[in-house]
N, C-alpha and C positions, 0 to 999 in steps of 0.2 A: 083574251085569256089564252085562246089555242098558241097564236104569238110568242106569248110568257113562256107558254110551257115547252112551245118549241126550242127557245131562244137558252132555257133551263137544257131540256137537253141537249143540245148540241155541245154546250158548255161540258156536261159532265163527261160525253165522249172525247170533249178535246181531252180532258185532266187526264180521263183513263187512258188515252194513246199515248199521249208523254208520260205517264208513271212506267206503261207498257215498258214503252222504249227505255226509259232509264231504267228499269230493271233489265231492261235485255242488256244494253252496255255495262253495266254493273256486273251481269253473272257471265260477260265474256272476258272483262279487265278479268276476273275473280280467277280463271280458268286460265290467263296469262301465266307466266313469269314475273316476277314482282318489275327486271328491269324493260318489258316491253308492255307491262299494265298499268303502270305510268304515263304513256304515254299516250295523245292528246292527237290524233291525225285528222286529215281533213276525209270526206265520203270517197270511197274508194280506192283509198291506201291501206297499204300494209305495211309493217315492217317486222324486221326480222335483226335479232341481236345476232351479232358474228363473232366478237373477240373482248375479254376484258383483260388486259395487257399486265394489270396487278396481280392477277392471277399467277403469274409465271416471274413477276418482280422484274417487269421491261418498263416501269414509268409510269406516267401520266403523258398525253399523246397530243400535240399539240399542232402540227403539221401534217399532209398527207399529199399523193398525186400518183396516179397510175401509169408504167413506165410500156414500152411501147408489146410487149407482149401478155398485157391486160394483170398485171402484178402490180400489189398497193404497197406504195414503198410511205414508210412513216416517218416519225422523227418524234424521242422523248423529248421533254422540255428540258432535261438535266441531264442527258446520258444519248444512245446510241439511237443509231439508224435499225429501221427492219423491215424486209421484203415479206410478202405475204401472197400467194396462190389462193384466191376466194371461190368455193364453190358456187355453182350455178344459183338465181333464185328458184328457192321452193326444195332444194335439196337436203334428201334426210339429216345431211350431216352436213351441216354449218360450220363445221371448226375446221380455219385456213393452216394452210402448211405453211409455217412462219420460219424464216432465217432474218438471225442477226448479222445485219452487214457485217463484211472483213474487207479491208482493202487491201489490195494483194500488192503492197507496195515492196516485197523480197525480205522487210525486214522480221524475226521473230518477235510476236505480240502476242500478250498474254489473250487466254477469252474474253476477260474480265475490264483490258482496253477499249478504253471508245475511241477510234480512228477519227468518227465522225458522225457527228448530232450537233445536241444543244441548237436547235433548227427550227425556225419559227418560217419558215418556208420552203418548201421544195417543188419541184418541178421536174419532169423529166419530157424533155425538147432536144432535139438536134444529136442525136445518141449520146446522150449526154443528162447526169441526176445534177441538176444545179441544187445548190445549197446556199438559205440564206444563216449566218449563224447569229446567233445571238447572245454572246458573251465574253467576258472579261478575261476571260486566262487564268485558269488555275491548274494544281497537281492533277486535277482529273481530268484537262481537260483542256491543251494546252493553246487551242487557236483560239482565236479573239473574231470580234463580231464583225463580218463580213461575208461577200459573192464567191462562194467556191462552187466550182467543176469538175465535176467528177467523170474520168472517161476511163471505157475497158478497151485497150489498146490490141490487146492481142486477141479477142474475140472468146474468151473463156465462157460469158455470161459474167464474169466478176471485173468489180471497181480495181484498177489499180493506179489510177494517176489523180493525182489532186492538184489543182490549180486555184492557187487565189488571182480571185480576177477583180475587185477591190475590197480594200482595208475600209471598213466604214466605222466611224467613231459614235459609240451609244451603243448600250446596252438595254434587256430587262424589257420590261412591258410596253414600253413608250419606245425600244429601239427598233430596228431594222427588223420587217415582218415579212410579204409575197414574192413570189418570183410569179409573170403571169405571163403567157406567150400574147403577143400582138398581134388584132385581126390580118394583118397580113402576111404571119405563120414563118414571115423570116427575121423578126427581132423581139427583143424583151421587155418587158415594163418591173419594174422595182417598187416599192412603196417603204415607206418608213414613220417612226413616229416622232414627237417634238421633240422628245434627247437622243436623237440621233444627226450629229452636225451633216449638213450636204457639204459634201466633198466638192471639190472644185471640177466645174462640167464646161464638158467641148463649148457644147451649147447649150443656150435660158429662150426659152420658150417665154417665162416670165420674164423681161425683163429685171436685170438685176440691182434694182436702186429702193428696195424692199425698208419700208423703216416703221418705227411704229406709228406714225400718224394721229396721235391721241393727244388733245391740246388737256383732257385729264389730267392732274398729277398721278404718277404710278403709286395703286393700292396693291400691295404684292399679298398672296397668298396666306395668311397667316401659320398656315399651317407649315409653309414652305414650298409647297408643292410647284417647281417648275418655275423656281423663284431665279434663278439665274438660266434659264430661257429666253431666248426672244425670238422676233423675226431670224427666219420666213417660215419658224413651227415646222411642222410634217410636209414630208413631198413626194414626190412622184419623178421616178427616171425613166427616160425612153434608153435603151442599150442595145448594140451588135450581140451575137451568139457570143462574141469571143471576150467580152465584157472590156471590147477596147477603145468604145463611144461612147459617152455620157450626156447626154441632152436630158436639162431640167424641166418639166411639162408643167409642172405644177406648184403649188405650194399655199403655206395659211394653213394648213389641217392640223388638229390637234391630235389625233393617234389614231386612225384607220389600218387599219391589217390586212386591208386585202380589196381587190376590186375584180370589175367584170366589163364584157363588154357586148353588146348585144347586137343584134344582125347588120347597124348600119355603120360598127365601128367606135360606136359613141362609149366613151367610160362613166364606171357609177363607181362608188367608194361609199362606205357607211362610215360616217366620222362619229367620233368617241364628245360624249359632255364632260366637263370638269362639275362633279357630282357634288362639292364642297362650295359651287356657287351659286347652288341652288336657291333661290327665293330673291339672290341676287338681281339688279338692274341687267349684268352685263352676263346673266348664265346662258348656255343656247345646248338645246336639248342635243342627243344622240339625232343627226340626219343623214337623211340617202341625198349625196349629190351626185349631182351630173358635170362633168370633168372637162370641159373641153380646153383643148391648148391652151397655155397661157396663164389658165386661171387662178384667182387669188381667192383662196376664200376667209380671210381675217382671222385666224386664229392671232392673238397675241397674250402673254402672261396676265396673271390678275385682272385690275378692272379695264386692262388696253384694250380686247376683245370689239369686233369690230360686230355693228349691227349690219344684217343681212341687205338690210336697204341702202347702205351707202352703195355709188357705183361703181367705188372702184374695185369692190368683190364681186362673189354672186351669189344668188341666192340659192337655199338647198332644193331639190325637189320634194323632200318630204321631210317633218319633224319626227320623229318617234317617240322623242318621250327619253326617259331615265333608262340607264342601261351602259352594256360592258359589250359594244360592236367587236367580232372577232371576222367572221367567215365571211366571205360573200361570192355569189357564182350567180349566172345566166342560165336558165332553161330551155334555150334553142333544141340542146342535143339533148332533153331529156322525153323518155316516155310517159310521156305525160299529158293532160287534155290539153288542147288549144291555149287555154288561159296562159295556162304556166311554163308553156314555153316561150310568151313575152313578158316574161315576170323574173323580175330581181331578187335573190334567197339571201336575205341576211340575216346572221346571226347574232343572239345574243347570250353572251355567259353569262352575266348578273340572274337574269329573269329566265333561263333555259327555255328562250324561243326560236325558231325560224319563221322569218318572217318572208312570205310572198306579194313582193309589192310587182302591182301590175304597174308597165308605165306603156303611157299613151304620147304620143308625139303634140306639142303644143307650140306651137312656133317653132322657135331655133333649140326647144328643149323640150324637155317632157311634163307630166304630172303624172301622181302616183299614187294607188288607193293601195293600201294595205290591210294583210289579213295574216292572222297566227296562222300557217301551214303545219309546224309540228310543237308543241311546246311538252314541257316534263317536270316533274316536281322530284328531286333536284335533276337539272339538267345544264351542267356547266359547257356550253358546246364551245368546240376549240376550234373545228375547221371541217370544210365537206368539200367537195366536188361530186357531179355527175358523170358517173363510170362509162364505161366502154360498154355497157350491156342498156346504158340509160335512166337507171335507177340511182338515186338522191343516194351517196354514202358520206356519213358523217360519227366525228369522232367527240368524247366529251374528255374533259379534263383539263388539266393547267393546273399552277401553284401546288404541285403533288398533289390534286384529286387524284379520287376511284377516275378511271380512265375507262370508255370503252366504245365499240365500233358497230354503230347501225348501217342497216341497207333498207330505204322507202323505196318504196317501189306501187305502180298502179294497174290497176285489174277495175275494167266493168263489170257491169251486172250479170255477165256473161260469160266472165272469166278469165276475158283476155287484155291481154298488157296494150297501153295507150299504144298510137304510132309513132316513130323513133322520126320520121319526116314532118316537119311545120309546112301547113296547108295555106299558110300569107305571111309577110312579115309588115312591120311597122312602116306608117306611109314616108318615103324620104320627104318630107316640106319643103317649097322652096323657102323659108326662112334657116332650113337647118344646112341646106345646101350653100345660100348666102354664106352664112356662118363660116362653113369649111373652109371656101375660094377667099375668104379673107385670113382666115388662119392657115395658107400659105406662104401670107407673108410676114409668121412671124419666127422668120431666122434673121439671116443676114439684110444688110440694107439691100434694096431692088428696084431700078428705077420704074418712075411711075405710082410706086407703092402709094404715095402720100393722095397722088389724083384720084385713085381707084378708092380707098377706104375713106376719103373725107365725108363723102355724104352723107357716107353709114353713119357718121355720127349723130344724125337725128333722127336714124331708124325707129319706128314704132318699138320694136322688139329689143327686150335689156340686153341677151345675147349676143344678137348679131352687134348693135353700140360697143359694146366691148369687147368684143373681138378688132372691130375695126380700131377700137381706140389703141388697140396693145398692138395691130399692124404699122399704126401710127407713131409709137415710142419707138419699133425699131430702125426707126430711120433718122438720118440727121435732124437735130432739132432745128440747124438753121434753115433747113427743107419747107419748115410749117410752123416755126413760131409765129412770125407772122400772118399767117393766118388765123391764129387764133384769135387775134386783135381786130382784124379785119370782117371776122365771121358776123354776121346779122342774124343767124336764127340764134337761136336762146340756148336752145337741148346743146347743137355741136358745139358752143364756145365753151360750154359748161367742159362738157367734153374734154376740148384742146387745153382749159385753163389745168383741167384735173393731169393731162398728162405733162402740161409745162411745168404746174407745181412736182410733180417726181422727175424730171429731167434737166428742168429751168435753174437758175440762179438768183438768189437774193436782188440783183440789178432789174427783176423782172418782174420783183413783188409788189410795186406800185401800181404799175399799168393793169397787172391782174386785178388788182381789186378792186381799182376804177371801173373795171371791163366789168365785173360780174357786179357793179354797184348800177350798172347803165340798165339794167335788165329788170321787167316790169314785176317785182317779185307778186304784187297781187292777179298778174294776168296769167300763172302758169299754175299747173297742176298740183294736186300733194307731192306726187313723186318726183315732178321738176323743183319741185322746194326742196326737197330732201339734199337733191344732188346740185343746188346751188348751195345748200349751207357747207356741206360738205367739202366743194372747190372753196368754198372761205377757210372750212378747218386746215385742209390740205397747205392750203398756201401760207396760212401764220404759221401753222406747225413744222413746217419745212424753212420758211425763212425768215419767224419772227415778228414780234409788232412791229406796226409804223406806227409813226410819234406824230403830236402836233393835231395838226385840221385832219389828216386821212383818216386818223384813229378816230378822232370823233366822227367823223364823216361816216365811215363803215359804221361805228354803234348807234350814228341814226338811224342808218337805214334798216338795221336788224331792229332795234328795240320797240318798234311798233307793230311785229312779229308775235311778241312774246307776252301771254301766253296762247299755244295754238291749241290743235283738235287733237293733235296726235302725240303719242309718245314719244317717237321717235326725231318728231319734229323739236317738239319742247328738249328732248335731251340735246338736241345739235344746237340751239339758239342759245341757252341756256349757259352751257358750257363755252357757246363762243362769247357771248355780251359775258360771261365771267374773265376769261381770257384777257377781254379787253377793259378790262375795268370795272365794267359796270353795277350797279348796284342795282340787282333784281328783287324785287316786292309786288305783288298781287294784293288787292285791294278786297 
């Protein structure tokens, strides 16, 4: 009985300390501003509202970056640039001393001229306001979507030279988004979305023989949506200051806006869902990937979309879920606890979250636990960086929303702001180290290349195998075709057969599928099944049925495959014994 009644009270003090506490938060939102009681932070933040740009009829604010005398330079989504001086945190008086850009190029402009916006990225590196623009050309506004340079020549403090440094084709919310310096603080990275054509580059990181690999028939969009799209979708450029080198890094993303890179170098990107294929076979949520050289991650229109598990992409580190990816940044240089300075900040417009996903080093890549760090009800967020004083600023708006500009910032129990220095970083792997010293070799051909990366191809690890495989494409085919024919283990032929099918010729289509017909499909793993069916799709899909005994011969050897454990499995088999003829029924 004593038990009972203990077991009763404790119970009623738990309800009464959580009603407590929901009343305390309740009567301090109450005690807010409506647009900072809204908001949702984690223990030990604060924030503080600084500017609503409607107010004064400057836009909706969709770009941001701090220029090198700690000034937040902006950009509306439809109109001009603005410099803004931000008071200290905790300062009586929050409201910045704002000027709207003029570029001081000699000629007479009215106020009411925008020189330069419409800017879905900015950056300010190498004394110099890089501008990414985002638009079409009209009476308001007369440059078109592309890398402009802004530099003050004669040392005013004011812009007056503009430089376009590339014409990029695509517009709008899917066109050309960040400017982001590169950990090694002497070149650029670019990012872009799926209507926006890659321009023709020095050099491909990805090799350039990109196609849609879908033995599917194409189900396009009905709605339209991105219906004359295709390969190689969203990409990623490495660039010089001077925007006179273009090296392709990336590509397959369907609209990411922005990425980050964290203490060891390595890139993340939060890539965009197609929200109308939802319930669909081939939908794939909003995720956080990890970038590394090379890589392909399958975006392709309607039902082409590539599943995460084939190898010749990669997989995300993290799924999110539904949602409208905008922002993303690293918390190295932020004041902030331990955690969140190894933690990824993306955002989302749809659902007004930021989100802080911790990542942990995991082989040649990461994994990634995510948590809401700020959310808001409505909170359309557009774009943030971690300032110069180390506090979280970020901006809402797009599509002409209310627009306006927070500063988070962190404070102990004590009162005092996180430390601005990281007390460890992320352990370098040797798996992630592998990884790099083979993504050296993917520029030009290099001899030796093909002796160095072959073995990687049975690597334990998915990363480092594909890193080595795309070391492997950039070298003469007639370096290593033959060995792919010759290979004895199972994982590397699959391998060499996957990069012969994208490099190879129809005269080469037979022995391939003899080769991958040799191999013991019941003596390998689920994930060796996958990337065996895969080098089958690859190889019809690129060069076609074989006729006669092969064709049958290949739908022997799959059809007693079919039906398996998995989804992924049954979609590849399925689609291929369809391919080839076969008439599939379950009993």
């Amino acid at each position: 009985m004593n038990r009972r009644l203990m077991i009763l009270a404790s119970t009623a003090l738990l309800i009464l300390s959580c009603n407590t506490e929901e009343k305390s938060n309740t009567e301090t939102a109450e005690n807010l501003p409506p647009k900072l009681a809204k908001l949702k932070l984690q223990p030990g933040f604060e924030a503080e509202h600084l500017y609503s740009p409607g107010d004064r009829e400057e836009g909706s604010w969709v770009a941001m970056t701090f220029d090198d005398k700690g000034r937040l330079i902006t950009s509306d989504q439809y109109g001009a640039l603005y410099r803004m001086k931000i008071p200290a945190i905790g300062s009586e008086n929050l409201t910045p001393e704002i000027e709207k850009l003029k570029i001081q190029t000699g000629e007479q402009v009215a106020d009411s001229a925008i020189q330069m916006g419409y800017a879905q990225g900015l950056l300010y590196a190498f004394n110099s306001l890089y501008v990414m623009v985002n638009h079409n050309g009209n009476d308001q506004f007369e440059k078109t979507s592309g890398l402009y340079r802004l530099q003050d020549t004669d040392g005013d403090d004011q812009y007056d030279k503009i430089t376009l440094l590339k014409h990029l084709e695509g517009a709008g919310e899917h066109g050309p988004h960040s400017i982001v310096m590169a950990p090694d603080n002497e070149s650029l990275y670019v990012i872009a979305g799926n209507h926006t054509d890659m321009p023709e580059m020095d050099a491909y990181r990805l090799p350039k023989v990109w196609e849609d690999d879908n033995l599917f028939p194409l189900i396009k969009d009905p709605r339209g949506h991105a219906n004359d799209r295709g390969a190689p979708g969203g990409w990623i450029a490495h660039i010089d200051p001077e925007g006179k080198k273009w090296e392709q890094v990336a590509s397959g993303f369907r609209n990411p806006f922005d990425l980050a890179f964290n203490e060891l170098g390595d890139m993340f990107t939060y890539d965009s869902d197609m929200e109308w294929d939802l319930g669909m076979p081939w939908y794939r949520p909003t995720r956080i990937c990890h970038v590394p050289s090379g890589a392909e991650f399958g975006w392709r229109t309607g039902n082409q979309k590539w599943s995460p598990a084939y190898p010749d992409n990669l997989p995300p580190v993290l799924n999110i879920g539904q949602g409208s990816p905008t922002s993303v940044s690293y918390g190295k240089d932020a004041r902030f606890p331990e955690k969140y300075k190894h933690s990824l900040f993306a955002f989302d417009w749809s659902f007004g979250i930021i989100y802080a996903i911790e990542l942990k080093p995991e082989g040649a890549t990461y994994t990634g636990v995510k948590e809401e760090f700020v959310s808001g009800i409505p909170l359309p967020l557009t774009d943030g960086v971690i300032g110069p004083d180390g506090a979280m600023y970020f901006m809402t708006g797009g599509r002409r929303l209310e627009s306006d500009l927070y500063r988070v910032y962190y404070r102990d129990e004590n009162g005092k702001e996180g430390a601005l220095a990281s007390n460890s970083a992320p352990t370098q792997t040797e798996e992630n180290s592998l990884r790099k010293e083979l993504e050296t070799y993917h520029t030009d051909p290099k001899p030796g290349a093909v002796d160095y990366a072959w073995p990687y191809l049975k690597h334990p690890d998915r990363f480092v195998r594909y890193a080595a495989r795309i070391a492997i494409e950039h070298q003469p085919v007639n370096e290593w075709q033959e060995k792919v024919f010759s290979e004895e283990n199972p994982e590397a032929m699959v391998q060499g057969i996957i990069a012969l099918a994208r490099h190879g010729n129809a005269s080469q289509r037979n022995q391939m599928l003899n080769s991958l017909m040799g191999i013991s499909y019941d003596g390998l793993s689920a994930t060796e099944q996958v990337d065996v069916l895969r080098a089958f799709e690859l190889t019809l899909s690129r060069f076609g049925n074989p006729q006669g005994k092969l064709k049958s011969e290949v739908a022997s050897y799959l059809e007693p495959h079919y039906p398996a454990k998995t989804d992924v499995l049954n979609q590849s088999l399925s689609k291929t014994l369809a391919y080839l003829g076969c008439l599939l029924y379950t009993s």
